[in-house]
Structure formats: structure tokens, C-alpha cells
GUTI-186902 format. One record per residue (C-alpha): x, z, y; residue number from 1. Coordinates in Angstrom, 3 decimals, m for minus. Layout:
BEGIN
X X Z Z Y Y vofi NUM
...
END
This chain:
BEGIN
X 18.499 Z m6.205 Y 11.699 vofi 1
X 18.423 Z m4.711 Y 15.182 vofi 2
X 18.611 Z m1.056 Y 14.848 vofi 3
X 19.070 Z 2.041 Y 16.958 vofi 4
X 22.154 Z 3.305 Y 16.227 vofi 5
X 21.681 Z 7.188 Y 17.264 vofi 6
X 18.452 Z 6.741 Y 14.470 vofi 7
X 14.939 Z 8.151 Y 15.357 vofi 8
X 14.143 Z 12.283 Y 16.449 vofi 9
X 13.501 Z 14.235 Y 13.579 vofi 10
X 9.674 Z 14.851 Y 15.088 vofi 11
X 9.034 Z 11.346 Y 14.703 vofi 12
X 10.306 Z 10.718 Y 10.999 vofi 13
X 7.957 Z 13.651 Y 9.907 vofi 14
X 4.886 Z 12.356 Y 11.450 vofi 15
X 5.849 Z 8.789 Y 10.391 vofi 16
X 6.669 Z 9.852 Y 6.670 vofi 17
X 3.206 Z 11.984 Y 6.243 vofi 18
X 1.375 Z 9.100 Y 7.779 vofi 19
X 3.051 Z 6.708 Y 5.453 vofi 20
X 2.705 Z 9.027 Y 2.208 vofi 21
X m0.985 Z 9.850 Y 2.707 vofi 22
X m1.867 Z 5.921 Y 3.758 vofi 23
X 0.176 Z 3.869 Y 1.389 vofi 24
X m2.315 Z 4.586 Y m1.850 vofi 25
X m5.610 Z 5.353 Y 0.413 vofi 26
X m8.071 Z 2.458 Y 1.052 vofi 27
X m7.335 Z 3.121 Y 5.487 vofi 28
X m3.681 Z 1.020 Y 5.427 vofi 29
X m0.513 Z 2.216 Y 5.853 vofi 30
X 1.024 Z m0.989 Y 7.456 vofi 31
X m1.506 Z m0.435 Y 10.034 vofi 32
X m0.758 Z 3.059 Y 10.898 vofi 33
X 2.710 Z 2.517 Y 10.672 vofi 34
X 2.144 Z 0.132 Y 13.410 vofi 35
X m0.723 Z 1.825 Y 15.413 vofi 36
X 1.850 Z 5.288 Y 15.925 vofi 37
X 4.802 Z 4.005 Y 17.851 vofi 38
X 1.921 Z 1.804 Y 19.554 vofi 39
X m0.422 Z 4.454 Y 20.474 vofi 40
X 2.446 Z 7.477 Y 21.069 vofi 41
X 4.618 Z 4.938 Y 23.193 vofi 42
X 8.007 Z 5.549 Y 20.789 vofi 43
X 10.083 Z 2.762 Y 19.862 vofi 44
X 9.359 Z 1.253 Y 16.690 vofi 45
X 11.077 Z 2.951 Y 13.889 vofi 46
X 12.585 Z m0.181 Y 12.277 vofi 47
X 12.416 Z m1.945 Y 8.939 vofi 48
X 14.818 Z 0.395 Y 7.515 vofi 49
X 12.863 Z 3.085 Y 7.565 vofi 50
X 9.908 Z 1.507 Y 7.062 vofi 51
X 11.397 Z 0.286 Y 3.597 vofi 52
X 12.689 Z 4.009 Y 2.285 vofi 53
X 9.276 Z 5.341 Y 2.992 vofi 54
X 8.274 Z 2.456 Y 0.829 vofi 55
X 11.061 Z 3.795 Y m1.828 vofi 56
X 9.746 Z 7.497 Y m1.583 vofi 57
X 6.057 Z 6.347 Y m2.330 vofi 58
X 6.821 Z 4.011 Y m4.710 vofi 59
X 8.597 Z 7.233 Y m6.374 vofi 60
X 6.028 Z 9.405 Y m6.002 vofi 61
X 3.158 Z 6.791 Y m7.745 vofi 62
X 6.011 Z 6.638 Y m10.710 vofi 63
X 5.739 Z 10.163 Y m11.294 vofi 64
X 2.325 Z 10.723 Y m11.063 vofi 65
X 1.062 Z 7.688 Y m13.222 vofi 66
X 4.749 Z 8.504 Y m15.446 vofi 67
X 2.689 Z 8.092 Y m18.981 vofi 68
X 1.538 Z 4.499 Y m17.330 vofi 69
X 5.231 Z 4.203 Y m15.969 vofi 70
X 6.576 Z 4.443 Y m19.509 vofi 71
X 4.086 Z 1.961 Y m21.196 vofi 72
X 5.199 Z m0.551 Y m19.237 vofi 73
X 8.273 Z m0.229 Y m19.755 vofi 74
X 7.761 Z 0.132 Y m23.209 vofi 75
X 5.168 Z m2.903 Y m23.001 vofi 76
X 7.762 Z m5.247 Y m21.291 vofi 77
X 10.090 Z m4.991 Y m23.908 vofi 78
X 7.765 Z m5.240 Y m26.468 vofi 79
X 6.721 Z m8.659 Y m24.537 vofi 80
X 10.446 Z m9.824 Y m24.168 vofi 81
X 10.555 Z m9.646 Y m28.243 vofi 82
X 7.245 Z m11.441 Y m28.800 vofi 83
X 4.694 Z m8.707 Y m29.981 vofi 84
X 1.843 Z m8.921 Y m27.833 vofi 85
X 0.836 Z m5.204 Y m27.841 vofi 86
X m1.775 Z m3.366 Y m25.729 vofi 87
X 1.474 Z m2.053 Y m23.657 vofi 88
X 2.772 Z m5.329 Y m23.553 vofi 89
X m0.934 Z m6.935 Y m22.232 vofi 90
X m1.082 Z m4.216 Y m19.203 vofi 91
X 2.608 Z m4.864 Y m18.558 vofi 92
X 2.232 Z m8.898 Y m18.406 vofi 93
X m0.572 Z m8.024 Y m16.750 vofi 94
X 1.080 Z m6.139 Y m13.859 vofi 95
X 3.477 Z m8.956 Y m13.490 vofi 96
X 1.078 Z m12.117 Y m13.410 vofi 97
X m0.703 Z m10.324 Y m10.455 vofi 98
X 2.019 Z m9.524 Y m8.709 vofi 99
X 2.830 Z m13.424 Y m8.386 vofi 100
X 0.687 Z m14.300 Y m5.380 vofi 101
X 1.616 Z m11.262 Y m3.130 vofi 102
X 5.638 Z m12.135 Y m3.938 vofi 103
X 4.596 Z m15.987 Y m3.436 vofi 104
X 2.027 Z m15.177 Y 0.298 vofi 105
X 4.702 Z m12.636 Y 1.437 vofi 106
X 7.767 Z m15.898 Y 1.483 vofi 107
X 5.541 Z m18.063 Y 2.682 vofi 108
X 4.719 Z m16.307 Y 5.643 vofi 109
X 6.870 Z m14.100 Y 6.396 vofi 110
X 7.192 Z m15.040 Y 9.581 vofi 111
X 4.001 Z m14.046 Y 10.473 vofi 112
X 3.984 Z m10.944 Y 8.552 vofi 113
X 6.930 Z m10.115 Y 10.697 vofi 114
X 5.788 Z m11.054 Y 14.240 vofi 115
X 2.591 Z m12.636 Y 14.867 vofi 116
X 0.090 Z m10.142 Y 12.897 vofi 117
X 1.669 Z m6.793 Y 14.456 vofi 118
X m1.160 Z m6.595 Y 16.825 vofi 119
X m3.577 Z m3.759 Y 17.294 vofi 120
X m6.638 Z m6.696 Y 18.172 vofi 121
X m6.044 Z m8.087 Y 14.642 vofi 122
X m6.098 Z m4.537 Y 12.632 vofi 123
X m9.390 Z m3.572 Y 14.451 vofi 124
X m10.938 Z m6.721 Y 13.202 vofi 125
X m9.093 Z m6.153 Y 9.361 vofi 126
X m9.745 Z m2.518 Y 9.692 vofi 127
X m13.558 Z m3.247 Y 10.172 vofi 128
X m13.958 Z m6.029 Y 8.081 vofi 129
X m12.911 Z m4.398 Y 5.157 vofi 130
X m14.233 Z m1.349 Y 5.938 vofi 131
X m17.588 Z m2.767 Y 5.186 vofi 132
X m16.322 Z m4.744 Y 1.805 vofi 133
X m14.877 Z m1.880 Y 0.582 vofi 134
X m18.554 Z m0.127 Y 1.113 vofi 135
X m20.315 Z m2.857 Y m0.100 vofi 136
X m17.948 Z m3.032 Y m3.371 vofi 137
X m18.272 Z 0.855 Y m3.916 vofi 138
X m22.159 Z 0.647 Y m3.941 vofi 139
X m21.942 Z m1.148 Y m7.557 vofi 140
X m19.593 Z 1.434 Y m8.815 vofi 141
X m22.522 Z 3.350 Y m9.873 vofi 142
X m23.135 Z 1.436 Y m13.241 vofi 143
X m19.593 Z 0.152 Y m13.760 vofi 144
X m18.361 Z 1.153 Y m16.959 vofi 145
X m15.069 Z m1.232 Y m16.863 vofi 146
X m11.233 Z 0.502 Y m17.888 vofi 147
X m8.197 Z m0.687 Y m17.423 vofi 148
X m8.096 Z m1.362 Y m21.162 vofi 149
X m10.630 Z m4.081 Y m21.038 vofi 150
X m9.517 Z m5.647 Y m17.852 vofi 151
X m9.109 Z m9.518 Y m18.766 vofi 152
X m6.799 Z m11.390 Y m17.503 vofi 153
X m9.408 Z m13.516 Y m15.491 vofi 154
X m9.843 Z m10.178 Y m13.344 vofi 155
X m6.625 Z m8.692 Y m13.247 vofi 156
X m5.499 Z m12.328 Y m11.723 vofi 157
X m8.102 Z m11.949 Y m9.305 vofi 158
X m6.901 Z m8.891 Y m8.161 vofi 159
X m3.879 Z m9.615 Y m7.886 vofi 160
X m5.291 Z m12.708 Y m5.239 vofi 161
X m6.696 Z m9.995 Y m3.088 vofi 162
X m3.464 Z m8.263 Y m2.973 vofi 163
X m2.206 Z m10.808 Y m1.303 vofi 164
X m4.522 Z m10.553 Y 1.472 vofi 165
X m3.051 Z m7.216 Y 2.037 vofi 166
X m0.337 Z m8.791 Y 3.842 vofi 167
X m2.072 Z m8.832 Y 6.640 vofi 168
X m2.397 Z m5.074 Y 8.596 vofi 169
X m5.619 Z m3.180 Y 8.323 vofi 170
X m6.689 Z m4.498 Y 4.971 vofi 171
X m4.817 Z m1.923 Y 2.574 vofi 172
X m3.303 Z m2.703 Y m0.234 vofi 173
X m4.662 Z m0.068 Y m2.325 vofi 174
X m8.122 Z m0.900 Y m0.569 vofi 175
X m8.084 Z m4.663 Y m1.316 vofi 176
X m7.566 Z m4.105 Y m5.012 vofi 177
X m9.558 Z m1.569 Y m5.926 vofi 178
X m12.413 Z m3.568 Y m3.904 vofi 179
X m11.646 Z m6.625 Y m5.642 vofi 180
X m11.553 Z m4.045 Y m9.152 vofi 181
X m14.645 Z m2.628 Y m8.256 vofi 182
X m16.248 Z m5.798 Y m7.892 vofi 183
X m15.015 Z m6.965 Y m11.461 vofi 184
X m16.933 Z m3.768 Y m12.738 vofi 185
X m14.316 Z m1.135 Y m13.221 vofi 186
X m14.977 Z 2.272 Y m12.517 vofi 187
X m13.610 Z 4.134 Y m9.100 vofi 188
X m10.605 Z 5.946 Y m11.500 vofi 189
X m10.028 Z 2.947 Y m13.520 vofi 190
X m9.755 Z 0.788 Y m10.493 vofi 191
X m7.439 Z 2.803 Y m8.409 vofi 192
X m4.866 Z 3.318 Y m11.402 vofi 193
X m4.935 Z m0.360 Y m11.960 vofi 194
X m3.994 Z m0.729 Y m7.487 vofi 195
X m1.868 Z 2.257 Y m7.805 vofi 196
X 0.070 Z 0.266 Y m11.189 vofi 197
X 0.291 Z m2.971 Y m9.490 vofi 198
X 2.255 Z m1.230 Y m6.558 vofi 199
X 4.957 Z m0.486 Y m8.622 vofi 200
X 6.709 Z m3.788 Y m8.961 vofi 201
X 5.897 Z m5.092 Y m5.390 vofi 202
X 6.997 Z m2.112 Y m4.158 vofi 203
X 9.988 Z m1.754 Y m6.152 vofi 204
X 10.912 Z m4.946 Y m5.446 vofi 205
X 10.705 Z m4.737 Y m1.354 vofi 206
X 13.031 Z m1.896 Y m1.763 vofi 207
X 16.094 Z m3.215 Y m3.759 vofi 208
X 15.993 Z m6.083 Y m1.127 vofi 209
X 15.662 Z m3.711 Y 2.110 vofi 210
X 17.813 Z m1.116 Y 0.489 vofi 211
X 20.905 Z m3.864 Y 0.301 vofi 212
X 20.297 Z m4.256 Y 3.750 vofi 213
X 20.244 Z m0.535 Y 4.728 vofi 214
X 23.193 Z 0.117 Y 3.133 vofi 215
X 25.210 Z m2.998 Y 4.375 vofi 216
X 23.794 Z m1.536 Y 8.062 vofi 217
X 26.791 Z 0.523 Y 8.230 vofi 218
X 24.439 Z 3.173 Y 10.364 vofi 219
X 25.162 Z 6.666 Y 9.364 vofi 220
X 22.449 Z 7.372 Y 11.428 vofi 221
X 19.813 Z 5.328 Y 10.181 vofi 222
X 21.366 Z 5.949 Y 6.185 vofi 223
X 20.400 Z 9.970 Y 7.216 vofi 224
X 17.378 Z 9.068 Y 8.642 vofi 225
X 16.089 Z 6.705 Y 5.971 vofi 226
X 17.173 Z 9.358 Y 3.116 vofi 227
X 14.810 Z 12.155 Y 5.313 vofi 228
X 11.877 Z 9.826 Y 5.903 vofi 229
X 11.557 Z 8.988 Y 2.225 vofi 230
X 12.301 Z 12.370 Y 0.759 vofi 231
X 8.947 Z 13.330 Y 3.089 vofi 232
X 7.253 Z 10.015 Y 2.277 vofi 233
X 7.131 Z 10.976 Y m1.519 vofi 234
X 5.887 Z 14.559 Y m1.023 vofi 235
X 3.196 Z 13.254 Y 1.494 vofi 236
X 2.168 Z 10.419 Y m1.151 vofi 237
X 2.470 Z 12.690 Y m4.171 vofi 238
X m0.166 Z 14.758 Y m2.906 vofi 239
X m2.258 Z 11.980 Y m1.404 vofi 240
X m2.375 Z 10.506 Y m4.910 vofi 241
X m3.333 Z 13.958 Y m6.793 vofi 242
X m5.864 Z 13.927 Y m4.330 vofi 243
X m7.034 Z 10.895 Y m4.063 vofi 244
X m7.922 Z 10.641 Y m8.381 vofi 245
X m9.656 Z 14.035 Y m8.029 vofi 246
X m11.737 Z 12.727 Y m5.826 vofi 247
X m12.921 Z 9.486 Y m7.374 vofi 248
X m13.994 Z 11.117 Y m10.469 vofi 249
X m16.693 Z 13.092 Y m9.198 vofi 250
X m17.352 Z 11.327 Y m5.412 vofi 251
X m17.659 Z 7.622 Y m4.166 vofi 252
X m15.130 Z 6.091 Y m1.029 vofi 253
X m17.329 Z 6.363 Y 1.189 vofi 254
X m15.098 Z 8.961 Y 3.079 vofi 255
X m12.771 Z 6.082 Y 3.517 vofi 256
X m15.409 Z 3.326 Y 4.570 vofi 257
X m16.722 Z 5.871 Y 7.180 vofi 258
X m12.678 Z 6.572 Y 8.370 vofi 259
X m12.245 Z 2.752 Y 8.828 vofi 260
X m15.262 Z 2.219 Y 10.641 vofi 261
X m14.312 Z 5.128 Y 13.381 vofi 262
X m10.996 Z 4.009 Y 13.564 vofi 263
X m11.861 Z 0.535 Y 14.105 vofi 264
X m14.576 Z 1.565 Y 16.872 vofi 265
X m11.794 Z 4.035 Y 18.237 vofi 266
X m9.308 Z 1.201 Y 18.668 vofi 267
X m11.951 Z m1.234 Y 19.861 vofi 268
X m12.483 Z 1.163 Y 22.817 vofi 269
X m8.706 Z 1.737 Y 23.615 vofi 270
X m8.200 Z m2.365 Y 23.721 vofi 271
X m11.524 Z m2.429 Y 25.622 vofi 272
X m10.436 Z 0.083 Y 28.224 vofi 273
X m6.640 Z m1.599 Y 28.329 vofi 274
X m5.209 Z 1.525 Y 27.227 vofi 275
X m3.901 Z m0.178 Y 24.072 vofi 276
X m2.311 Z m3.444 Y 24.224 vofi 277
X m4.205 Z m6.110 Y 22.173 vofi 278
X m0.507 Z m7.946 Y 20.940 vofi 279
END
């Protein structure tokens, strides 16, 4: 990994980290606005490294919040690895069997994923696009009545399928899923603890790989900046998350389809204007 020795200005890692903890579980993308600062401010690109600890502090903070669901998998997994196919253990297979397309996508092309998707032009499209599926999903949301008790495993496969198309920047993650959720009939709550669940073991499992690498840098810099950015990246998420359940059980995500859309319009006009470079 090419990285800056010297590490990144404080300044930066505190914008970066809030940007990363309050995007990472909303429906607006976090790969995208990890990508969109360093384009639109004109600093160098913070590197994987840190990209991957801010990863570690969310995935942290979505542990501790959801720490009841955190323990029943746990719980459930072992209770699958010794054959008794309880309620825990259902939710926890669950979690894993949707996870397989994102883990299979994100080898597959990781090339692209790496390189050729970075691009502003291709997150205003993703950022519109799903802007409006995520609007048109929320409309039924109304009557849905579905929990993530009664998810099948016909849906929670399909969900998983959309996560993979989170892979690309400006879909979201978190927005993808609990589209795809909403769509199956679960209710706003319901369908953002199910996204919020199944970010545990992708999440988890970018970070054991990228924190191998981090510490075989040999960077005392980028160890001190890493540890910094994801300290900040779990408060930021931590309170994104507390937010983000209060709102969906008494309001609709229509705060984030209308957020999308201006962004998207906003970034159409900068690539428009050439005052943001389309690659």
C-alpha cells in the first residue's frame, strides 16, 4: 500500500471520521463521501488504512448499539455449530447466507472497486438512481407490518443480493438493504436493524484483513492516525445510529431521498461547470 508516511493533518481526520460515522449506517453513502471530500477539498486521498479503521470504529459502534442483537448471534451461531436450529441460530445463519454475495462481488471485482468506479460522474448517477428507489421503496412502508422475526430466508437472501450492489459508490449499503427490506414488506425499524445486523460480519471481516495490513505498514504515523480516525468514527456513528432508529419509528426517509437528490443535482452542476473532475 502506498502511504504517506508523515500521515494526514489532524483537521482532516476529524472531518473525514464524522463524515464516515454519520454516512456509514444512513441511506446517502459513505464510500461516496469518503471519496467526494479529498475530491471536492483538493487534499490527498487519505488512504485505505484509514479508510479501513473508520470502518473498525463504526463497525464498533453498530455492536454496541444493537449489543442485545450482537449477543444473539453469537449465541445463535453456536447454537447452529451444535445442530439446534433456534430462533438465534435462524437470524445468525441468516446474517451469514447474505453476507455471501457481497464477500463473493467484492473478489470478483475488486479491481474495479479499487480504481475504475472512484469517479464523481458514476456516484451522481448511483446517488440519483437510488435516491429515487429508495423513495419509491419507502412509499409502501406505510402498510408493512414485516419484523425481523418473520423474515424468510427467500428475503433475507435477497437482501443480501442488493448488498452487493453497494459495492459500487453512491448506492449505500445501509440504503440498498433497507430498500430491498422495505420492498419485502418490513417495517422502516425492522428493516434498518436487519442492514445495520448484516454490517457486522462484512464489516468485521474488511477490518481483520486491512488491519494485518496496517499493522505490517510499519507507519507510526499512519498506526496514530488510524487509532484517531476510528476512535472519532465510532462516536460520529454511535450517534448517527441513535438517531437514525428514533427517527424511523415515528417519520419516513424521505429526509434522505430529498439529501440524495440535492446532492446528486449539486454534483451534476460541479461536473457540468468542470469544477469537479468527472474520473
Amino acid at each position: 500500500m502506498a502511504e504517506e508516511a508523515t500521515g494526514n493533518p489532524l483537521f482532516h481526520l476529524v472531518v473525514l471520521a464524522i463524515v464516515q460515522g454519520i454516512t456509514e449506517f444512513l441511506p446517502i453513502s459513505s464510500s461516496a463521501h469518503l471519496i467526494l471530500v479529498p475530491a471536492l477539498t483538493g487534499w490527498d486521498d487519505q488512504g485505505l488504512a484509514i479508510d479501513v479503521a473508520m470502518h473498525i470504529g463504526t463497525l464498533f459502534a453498530v455492536m454496541l448499539y444493537f449489543r442485545r442483537d450482537t449477543a444473539r448471534l453469537v449465541t445463535g451461531g453456536i447454537d447452529a455449530l451444535r445442530g439446534r436450529m433456534t430462533d438465534h441460530a435462524r437470524l445468525s445463519l441468516q446474517i451469514v447466507a447474505a453476507t455471501v454475495p457481497v464477500v463473493i462481488a467484492g473478489l470478483l471485482l475488486k479491481d474495479h472497486i479499487a480504481n475504475d468506479w472512484r469517479s464523481p460522474a458514476l456516484i451522481t448517477v448511483t446517488t440519483l438512481v437510488f435516491g429515487i428507489v429508495l423513495w419509491l421503496a419507502d412509499r409502501r412502508a406505510a402498510k408493512a407490518r414485516g419484523t425481523v422475526a418473520n423474515l424468510s430466508w427467500r428475503d433475507a437472501m435477497i437482501i443480501g443480493l442488493a448488498q452487493a450492489l453497494a459495492l459500487v459508490p453512491g448506492v449505500s449499503r445501509s440504503g440498498i438493504t433497507m430498500t430491498a427490506a422495505l420492498f419485502l414488506g418490513q417495517r422502516r425499524p425492522e428493516a434498518a436493524r436487519f442492514s445495520l445486523l448484516l454490517s457486522i460480519p462484512t464489516t468485521a471481516a474488511a477490518g481483520v484483513l486491512g488491519g494485518a495490513d496496517l499493522v505490517q505498514s510499519g507507519s507510526a504515523a499512519i498506526q496514530t492516525d488510524a487509532l484517531v480516525a476510528g476512535v472519532l468514527a465510532f462516536f460520529s456513528a454511535l450517534a448517527a445510529i441513535a438517531g437514525l432508529m428514533a427517527w424511523l419509528r415515528r417519520a419516513t426517509l424521505l429526509p434522505f431521498v430529498l439529501y440524495r437528490l440535492i446532492l446528486a443535482g449539486l454534483l451534476g452542476t460541479l461536473l457540468a461547470t468542470g469544477m469537479l473532475g468527472s474520473a
